[in-house]
C-alpha positions in Angstrom: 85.9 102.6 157.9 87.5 105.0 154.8 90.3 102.0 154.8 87.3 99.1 154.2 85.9 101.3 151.4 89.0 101.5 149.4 90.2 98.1 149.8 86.3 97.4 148.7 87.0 100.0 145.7 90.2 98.7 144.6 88.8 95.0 144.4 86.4 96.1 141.9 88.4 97.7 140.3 90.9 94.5 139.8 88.1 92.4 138.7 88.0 92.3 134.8 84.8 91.5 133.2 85.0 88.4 131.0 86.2 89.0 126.9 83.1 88.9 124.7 82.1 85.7 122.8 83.5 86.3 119.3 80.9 86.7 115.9 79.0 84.1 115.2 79.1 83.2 111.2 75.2 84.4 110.7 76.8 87.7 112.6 79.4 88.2 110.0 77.3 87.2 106.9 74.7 89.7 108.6 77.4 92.7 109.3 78.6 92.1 105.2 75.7 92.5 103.9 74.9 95.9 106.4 78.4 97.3 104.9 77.4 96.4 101.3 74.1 98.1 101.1 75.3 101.2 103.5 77.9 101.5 101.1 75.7 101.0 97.9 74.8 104.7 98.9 77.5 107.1 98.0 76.7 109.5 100.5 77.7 107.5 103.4 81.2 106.4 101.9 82.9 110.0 101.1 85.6 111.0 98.4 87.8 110.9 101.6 87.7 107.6 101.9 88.1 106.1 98.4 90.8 108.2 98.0 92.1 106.8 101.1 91.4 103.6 99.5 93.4 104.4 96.3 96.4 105.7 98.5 96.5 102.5 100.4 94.8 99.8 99.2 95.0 96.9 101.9 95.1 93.3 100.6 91.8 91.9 99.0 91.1 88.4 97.9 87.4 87.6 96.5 87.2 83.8 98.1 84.4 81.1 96.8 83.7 78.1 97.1 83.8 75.4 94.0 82.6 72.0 94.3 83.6 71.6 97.9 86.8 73.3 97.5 87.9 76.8 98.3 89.5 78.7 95.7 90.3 82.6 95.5 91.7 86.3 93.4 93.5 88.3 94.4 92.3 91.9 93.5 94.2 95.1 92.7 93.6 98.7 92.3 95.5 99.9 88.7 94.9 103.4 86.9 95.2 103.4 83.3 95.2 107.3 82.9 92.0 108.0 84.2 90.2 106.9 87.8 91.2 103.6 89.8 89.7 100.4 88.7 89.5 96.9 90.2 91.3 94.3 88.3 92.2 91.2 89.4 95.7 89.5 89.7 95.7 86.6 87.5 98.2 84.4 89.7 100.7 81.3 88.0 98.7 78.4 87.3 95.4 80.4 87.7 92.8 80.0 85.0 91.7 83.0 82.8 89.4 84.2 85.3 91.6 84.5 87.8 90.6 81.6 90.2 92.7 79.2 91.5 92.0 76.5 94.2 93.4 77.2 97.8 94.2 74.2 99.7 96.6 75.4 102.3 94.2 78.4 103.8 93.5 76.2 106.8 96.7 76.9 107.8 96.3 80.1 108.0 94.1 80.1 111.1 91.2 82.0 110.5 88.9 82.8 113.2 86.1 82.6 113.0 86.7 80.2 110.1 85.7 81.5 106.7 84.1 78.2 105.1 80.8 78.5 107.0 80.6 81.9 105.5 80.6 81.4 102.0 77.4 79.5 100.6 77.9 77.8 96.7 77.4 79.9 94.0 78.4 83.1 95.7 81.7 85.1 96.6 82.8 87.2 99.1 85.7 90.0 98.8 87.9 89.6 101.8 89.6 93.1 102.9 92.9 92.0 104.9 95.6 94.4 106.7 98.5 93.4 109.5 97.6 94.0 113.1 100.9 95.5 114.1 102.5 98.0 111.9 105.8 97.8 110.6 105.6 100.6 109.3 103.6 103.8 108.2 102.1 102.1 104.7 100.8 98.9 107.4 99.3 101.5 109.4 97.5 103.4 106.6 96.0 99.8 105.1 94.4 98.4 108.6 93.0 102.4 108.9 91.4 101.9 105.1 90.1 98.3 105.9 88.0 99.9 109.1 87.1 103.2 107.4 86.3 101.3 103.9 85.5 98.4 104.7 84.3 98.1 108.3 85.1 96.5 112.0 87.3 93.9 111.3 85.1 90.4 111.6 88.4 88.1 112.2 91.5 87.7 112.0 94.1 84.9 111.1 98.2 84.7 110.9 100.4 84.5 107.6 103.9 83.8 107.6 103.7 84.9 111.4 102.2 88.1 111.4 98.6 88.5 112.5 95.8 90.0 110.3 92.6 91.5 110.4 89.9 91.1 107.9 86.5 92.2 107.1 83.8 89.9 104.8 81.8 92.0 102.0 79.8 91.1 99.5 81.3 93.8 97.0 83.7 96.3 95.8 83.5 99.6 96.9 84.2 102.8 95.2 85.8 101.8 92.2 84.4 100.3 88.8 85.7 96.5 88.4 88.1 96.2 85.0 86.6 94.5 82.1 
């Protein structure tokens, strides 16, 4: 009898329950605009963790869509004497605001895919950081994307390495550059 209620035991234990359906889009949308407004009150985001955003400031692109097509910035924090700012990083071939189309991000992957999640006329600041370390500063940036930022609501793969990334509506923290 003992012997029929461990092999009973050990069966359920075996049995793995099934991996959860992933976000839907109105999930993600929903979840970025929770993040915004809790951290639209600077009590809930501490010093602590801006300045853990200033030490390692994991990649952020602001994405948007433009008559059909996607196009993106990439944003940086810089200091200028005084406290971290947002600027962005006006890339080659990039017009004066920054923005330059992005063709190829289909191949990167993402899932859930991003399109569905940005509506005309809007933008989204997309927080990114490498699964897998490889090394301390990789580590540091996927820690600031969850404490910053959130759960991460995707992920996708660039230049084979796999990323996390979280959807928000804004900036936190920091002032944007003028």
């Amino acid at each position: 009898m003992g012997w029929l209620t461990l092999t009973s035991a050990g069966c359920s234990y075996l049995h793995r329950a099934p991996k959860p359906a992933p976000p839907t889009q109105q999930q993600i949308m929903a979840y970025a605009e929770q993040q915004a407004a809790l951290r639209k009150d600077a009590s809930l985001l501490p010093q602590e963790a801006c300045d853990q955003l200033a030490a390692a400031t994991p990649g952020i692109e602001e994405l948007r869509t433009n008559h059909g097509s996607l196009e993106s910035r990439q944003w940086t924090l810089i200091t200028n004497g005084f406290a971290p700012r947002w600027a962005f990083v006006r890339a080659q071939g990039a017009g004066p605001d920054g923005w330059a189309p992005k063709p190829g991000i289909a191949k990167l992957d993402f899932q859930p895919p991003l399109e569905p999640a940005l509506t005309a006329g809007s933008s989204h600041f997309l927080a990114y950081a490498p699964v897998e370390s490889n090394s301390p500063e990789d580590s540091q940036k996927l820690a600031t994307v969850r404490e910053v930022f959130g759960a991460a609501q995707g992920g996708f793969t660039w230049r084979g390495r796999k990323y996390s990334y979280t959807l928000t509506s804004e900036l936190p923290c920091f002032p944007q550059q003028q």
